[in-house]
N, C-alpha and C positions, 0 to 999 in steps of 0.2 A: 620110756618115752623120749622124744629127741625134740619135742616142742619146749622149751622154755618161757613159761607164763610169768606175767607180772607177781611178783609173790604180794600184793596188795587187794583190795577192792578200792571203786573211786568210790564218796561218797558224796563229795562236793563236785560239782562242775561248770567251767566261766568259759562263757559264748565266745568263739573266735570270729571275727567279723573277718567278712570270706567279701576280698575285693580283683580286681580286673587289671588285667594288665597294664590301660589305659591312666588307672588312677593310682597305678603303683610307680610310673614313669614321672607321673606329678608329683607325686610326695617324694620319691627319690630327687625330684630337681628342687624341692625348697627346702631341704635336709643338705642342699650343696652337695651332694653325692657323698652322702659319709653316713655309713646305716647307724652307727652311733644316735645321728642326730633327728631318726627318724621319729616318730611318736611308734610309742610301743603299741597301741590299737592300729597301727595299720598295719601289723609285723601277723601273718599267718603262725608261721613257725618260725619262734624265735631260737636259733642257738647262737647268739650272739657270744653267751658265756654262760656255764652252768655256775657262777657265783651267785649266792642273796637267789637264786631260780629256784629252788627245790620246794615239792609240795611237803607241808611239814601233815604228821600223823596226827591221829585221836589220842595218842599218850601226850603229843608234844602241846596242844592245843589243850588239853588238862592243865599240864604243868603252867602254862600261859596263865590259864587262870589262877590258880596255886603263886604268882608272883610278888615277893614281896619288892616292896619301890622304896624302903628304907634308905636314905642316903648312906649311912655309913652302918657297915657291920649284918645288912642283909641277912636273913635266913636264905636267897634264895645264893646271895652270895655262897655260901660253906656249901650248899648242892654241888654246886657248879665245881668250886673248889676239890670238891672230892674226886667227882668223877677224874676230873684231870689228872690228879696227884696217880690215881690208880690205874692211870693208863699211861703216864707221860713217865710219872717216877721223879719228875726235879721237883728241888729243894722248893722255889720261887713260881707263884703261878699267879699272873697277870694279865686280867680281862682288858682286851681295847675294843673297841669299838666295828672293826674290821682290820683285814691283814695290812693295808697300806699302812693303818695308824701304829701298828705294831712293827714296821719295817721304820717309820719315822721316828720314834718313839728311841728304839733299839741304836738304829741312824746318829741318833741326837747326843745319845748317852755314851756311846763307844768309838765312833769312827771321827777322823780327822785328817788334815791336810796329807796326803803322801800313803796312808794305807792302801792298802788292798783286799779286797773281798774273793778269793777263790770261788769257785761254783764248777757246778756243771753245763746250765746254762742260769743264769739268773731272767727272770720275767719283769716286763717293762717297767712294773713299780719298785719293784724289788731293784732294779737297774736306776732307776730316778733317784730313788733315795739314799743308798749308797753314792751315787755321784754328788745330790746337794750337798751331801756332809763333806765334800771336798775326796773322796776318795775312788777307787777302781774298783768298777765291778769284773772283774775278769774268768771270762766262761774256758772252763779246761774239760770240753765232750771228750768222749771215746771217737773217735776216727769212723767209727760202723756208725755213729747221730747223726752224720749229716748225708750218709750215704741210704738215699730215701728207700730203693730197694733191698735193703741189707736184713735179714733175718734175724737178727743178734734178738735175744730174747730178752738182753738186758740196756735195752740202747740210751737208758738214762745217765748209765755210770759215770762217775767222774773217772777223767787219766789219771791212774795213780802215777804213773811213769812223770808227766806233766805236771802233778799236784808237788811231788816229791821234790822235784826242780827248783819248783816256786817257792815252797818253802824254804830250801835250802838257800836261796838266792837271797830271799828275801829275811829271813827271821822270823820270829815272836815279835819285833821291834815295827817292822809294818804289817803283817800282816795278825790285824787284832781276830780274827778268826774265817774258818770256813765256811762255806753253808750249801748243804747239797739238798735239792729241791726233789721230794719226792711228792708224786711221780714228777718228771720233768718237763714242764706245762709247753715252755720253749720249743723241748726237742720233741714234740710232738704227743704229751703224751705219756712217753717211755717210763718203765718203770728201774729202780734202783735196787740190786740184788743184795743179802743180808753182807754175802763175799767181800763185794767193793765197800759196802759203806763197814768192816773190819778192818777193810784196808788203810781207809781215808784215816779212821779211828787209831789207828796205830802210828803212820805218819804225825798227822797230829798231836800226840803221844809225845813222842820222839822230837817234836820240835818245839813245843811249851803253849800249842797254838788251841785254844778250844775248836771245838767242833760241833756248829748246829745245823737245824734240818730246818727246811722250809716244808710244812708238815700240812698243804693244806690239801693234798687225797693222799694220805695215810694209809687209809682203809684199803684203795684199791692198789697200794704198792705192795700191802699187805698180801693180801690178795694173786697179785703177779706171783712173788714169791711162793707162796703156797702152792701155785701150779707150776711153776717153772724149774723154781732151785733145790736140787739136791738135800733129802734130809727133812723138810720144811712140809710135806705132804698129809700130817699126820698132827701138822698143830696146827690151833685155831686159829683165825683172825688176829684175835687181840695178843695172843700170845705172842705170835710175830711183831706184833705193834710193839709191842712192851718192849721184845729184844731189841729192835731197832732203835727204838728212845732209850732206851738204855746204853748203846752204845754212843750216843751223844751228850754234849756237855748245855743245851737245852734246845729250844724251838721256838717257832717264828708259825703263827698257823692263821690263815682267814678260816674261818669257822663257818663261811658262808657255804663251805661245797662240801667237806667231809665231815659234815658235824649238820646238815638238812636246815643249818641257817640260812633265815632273810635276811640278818645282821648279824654282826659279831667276828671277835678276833683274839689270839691269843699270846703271850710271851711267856713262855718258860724257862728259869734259869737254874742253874747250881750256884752260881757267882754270888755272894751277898752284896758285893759292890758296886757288881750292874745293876742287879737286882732293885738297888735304893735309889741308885739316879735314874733310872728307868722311872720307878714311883715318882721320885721331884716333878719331873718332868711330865708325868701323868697326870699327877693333881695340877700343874699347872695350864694345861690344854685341854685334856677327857675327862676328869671328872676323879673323885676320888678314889683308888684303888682297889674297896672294893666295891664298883662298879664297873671302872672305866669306859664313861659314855654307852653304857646299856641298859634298858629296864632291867629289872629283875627278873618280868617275863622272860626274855630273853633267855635270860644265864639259864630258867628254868628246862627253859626248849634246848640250849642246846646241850647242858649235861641229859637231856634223854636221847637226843640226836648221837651221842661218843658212843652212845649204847649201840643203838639200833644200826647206826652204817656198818658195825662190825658183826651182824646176823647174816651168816653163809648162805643163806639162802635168797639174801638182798643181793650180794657181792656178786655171786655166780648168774642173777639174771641181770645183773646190772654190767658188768664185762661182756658177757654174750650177746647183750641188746646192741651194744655200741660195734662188738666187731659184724653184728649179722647189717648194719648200714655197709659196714666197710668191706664186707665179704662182696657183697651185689654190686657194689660199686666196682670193683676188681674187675669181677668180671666182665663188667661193662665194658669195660677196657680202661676206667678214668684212674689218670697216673697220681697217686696217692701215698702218701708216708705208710711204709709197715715195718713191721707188723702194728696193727691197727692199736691202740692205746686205749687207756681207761675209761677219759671221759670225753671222750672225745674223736672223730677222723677229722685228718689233716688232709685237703688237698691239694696238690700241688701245683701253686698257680703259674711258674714258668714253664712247666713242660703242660699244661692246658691250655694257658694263651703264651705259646710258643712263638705264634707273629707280634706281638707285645714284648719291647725292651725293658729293661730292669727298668730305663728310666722314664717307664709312662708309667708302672706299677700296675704289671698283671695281672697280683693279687689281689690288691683292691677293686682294679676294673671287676674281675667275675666275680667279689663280693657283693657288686652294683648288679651285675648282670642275672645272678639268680634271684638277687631280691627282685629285684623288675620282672622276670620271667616268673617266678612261680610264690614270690611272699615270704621267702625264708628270709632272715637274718642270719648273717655270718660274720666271724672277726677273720680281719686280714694279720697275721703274725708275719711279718718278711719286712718288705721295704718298706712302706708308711713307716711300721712300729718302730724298726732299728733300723731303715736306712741314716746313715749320716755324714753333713756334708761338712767335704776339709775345707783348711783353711784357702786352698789356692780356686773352690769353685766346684772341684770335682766331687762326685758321687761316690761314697762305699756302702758295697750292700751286704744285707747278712748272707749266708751259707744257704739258707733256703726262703724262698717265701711260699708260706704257706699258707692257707685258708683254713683256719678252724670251723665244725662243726659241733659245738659243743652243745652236748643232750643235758640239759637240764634233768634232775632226779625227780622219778618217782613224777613225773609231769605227762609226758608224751605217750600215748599205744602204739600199736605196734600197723597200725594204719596210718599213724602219721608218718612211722621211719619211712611204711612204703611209697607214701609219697615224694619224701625228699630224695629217695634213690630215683625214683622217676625222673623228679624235677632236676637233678645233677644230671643225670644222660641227657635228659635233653638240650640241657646247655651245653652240654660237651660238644654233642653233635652239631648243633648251632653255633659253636666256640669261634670261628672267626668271621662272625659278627660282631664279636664282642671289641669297642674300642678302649684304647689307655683313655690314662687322667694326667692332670696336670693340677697342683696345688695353685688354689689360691688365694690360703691361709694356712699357713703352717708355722702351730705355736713352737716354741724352744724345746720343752720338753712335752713327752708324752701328746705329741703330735696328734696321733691317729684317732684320742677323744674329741678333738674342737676342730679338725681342720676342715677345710671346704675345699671342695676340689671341683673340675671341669672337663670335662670328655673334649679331647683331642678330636680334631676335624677329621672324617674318615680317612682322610688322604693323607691323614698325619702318621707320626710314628714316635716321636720322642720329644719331650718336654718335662722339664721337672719344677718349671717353678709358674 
């Protein structure tokens, strides 16, 4: 058979209220044009982000109940603890709350004036909070990541040629460690091959520098690997998990997407002396450690969620669901990041709204534009997210701006993908109609959640502020 079915039944189901163009054009104007700030009942189909989105199971929803809310010393705590230990392997295992508080957490306890953080590509929180700790978040892609047509089957990897550099350049003395984001949310997506992260792992080695992973689709880098890299055909999900945490010195994971959490987050260490100030610092913000700002329910759902994402027969219609949006849309001719990624299609909003300058933000505009035309929610990743302005006025923008599509788990059939391949063609072909934006409000950091912005006068072309 060549059909790929939801490997689930629904058993639960919540009414989408189904509105008109007319009333989508109003809520986009008191939302300031930032689908962020729309109310989530006027969102048809939301792929805003598959984070905290996933429909959780009949095991997971058991375990819910099964939650003990003990403050310290949980039974539901040691669940959760195990599962991790048995799939992650470090020494230190660390509930927060979700990934940012485990990025601030980590942030707080390790980094400092003049550091630097290597990466592949690091993602906007992950970029925030390495920078408030005073340090560099510095993204080293492979050269085929930003080349949106490019086939490379592995387009998350970090340069080792580039990593080696940095380290050498730099030391053990600044750069307090690595961290390669699998899959690579940033670069579209992309997944990270067993190869590169041996490589990184060896470097690393070699220069006294730990090495962790930003771990939150695991599952589906797993996954990649399994179809793509040599040798790796013949073992399972986890097993691939396992090698890859194994070859790192711990993890950094939001629990919200590869673990079928509404909440939750994780840090894993080997360090015992990150490990303790990570804790200080937990008890003094999240909550006591073994909690870290989560019910117990929680910890419950997600040690059954470590399980279940890693069931081959979730993986294979869940990779298939997301490339068969990005397959139709190909065709259609809409210019799009590939090869098509995990959770998500990328698509490309300067060579879509091509009459749109970097600095009206094309991305954003056909963010605004499909939500208006057909009810989707989309995230803009390009210029909102990482544009950033120098000191003398001028504008730099990232390498690509791209449009995320991200499919929520276990949420959508297979009649809603076909309507959002509809609703993309037909904005494409409508595409210049579409006008830029112009901010106006745009916070310091992490812009793209609070800003408000303004549609340029049709006769306009470029404004950034």
């Amino acid at each position: 058979m060549k059909t790929v079915i939801e490997p689930f039944r629904i058993k639960v189901v919540e009414p989408i209220k189904m509105t008109t163009k007319e009333e989508r054009a109003h809520y986009l104007k008191e939302a300031d044009y930032n689908p962020f700030r729309l109310r989530a009942e006027d969102v048809m189909i939301d792929l805003l982000t598959d984070s905290g989105t996933s429909a959780m199971s009949a095991a997971q929803w058991a375990g819910i109940m099964r939650g003990d809310e003990s403050y310290a010393g949980a039974r539901s705590y040691y669940v959760f603890r195990d599962a991790v230990a048995d799939l992650f392997g470090h020494k230190h295992i660390i509930p927060a709350h979700q990934g940012r508080a485990a990025e601030r957490l980590l942030g707080m306890a390790v980094l400092g004036d003049q550091h630097v953080v290597p990466g592949n590509t690091h993602f906007d929180t992950t970029r925030a909070n390495i920078e408030r700790a005073g340090s560099e978040a510095r993204d080293l892609p492979i050269p085929e990541a930003v080349d949106l047509g490019a086939q490379h089957p592995f387009k998350g990897n970090i340069d080792l040629a580039r990593l080696e550099d940095c380290l050498r350049e730099l030391g053990a003395e600044r750069v307090p460690f690595v961290l390669i984001t699998v899959t690579n949310n940033s670069g579209g997506g992309q997944p990270v091959s067993m190869e590169n992260l041996r490589g990184a792992r060896a470097l690393c080695q070699q220069a006294g520098v730990p090495l962790l992973l930003d771990a939150a689709r695991f599952a589906e880098n797993s996954w990649f690997i399994k179809q793509r890299e040599e040798g790796y055909a013949d073992k399972t999900p986890r097993e691939i998990a396992q090698e890859m945490f194994a070859l790192a010195d711990g993890a950094l994971m939001s629990m919200k997407k590869d673990a079928f959490g509404n909440i939750g987050g994780l840090i894993t260490l080997n360090s015992d002396a990150w490990a303790q100030a990570v804790r200080n610092l937990l008890i003094l913000t999240e909550g006591f450690p073994s909690y870290g700002g989560l019910a117990g329910r929680d910890l419950e759902a997600l040690a059954i969620g470590l399980e279940e994402i890693l069931h081959e027969d979730y993986l294979a219609y869940r990779i298939a669901s997301t490339a068969y949006v990005g397959r139709h849309l190909a065709w259609a001719g809409i210019p799009l990041l590939q090869p098509i990624g995990g959770h998500a299609v990328y698509l490309d909003g300067r060579r879509f709204c091509d009459h749109i300058p970097d600095e009206a933000f094309p991305g954003w505009s056909l963010s605004t534009a499909l939500y208006e035309h057909a009810g989707i929610r989309a995230c803009e990743i390009g210029n909102v997210m990482f544009g950033r302005e120098e000191a003398d006025g001028t504008w730099r923008w990232p390498d690509m701006d791209l449009v995320r599509l991200a499919i929520p788990r276990r949420v959508y059939t297979q009649s809603h993908m076909d309507y959002v391949v509809e609703a993309v063609t037909e904005v494409y072909e409508q595409r210049k109609s579409i006008r830029g934006m112009r901010f106006t409000y745009r916070a310091d950091a992490l812009a793209h959640f609070t800003a408000r912005m303004a549609p340029l006068p049709a006769s306009s072309t470029v404004s950034s502020s």
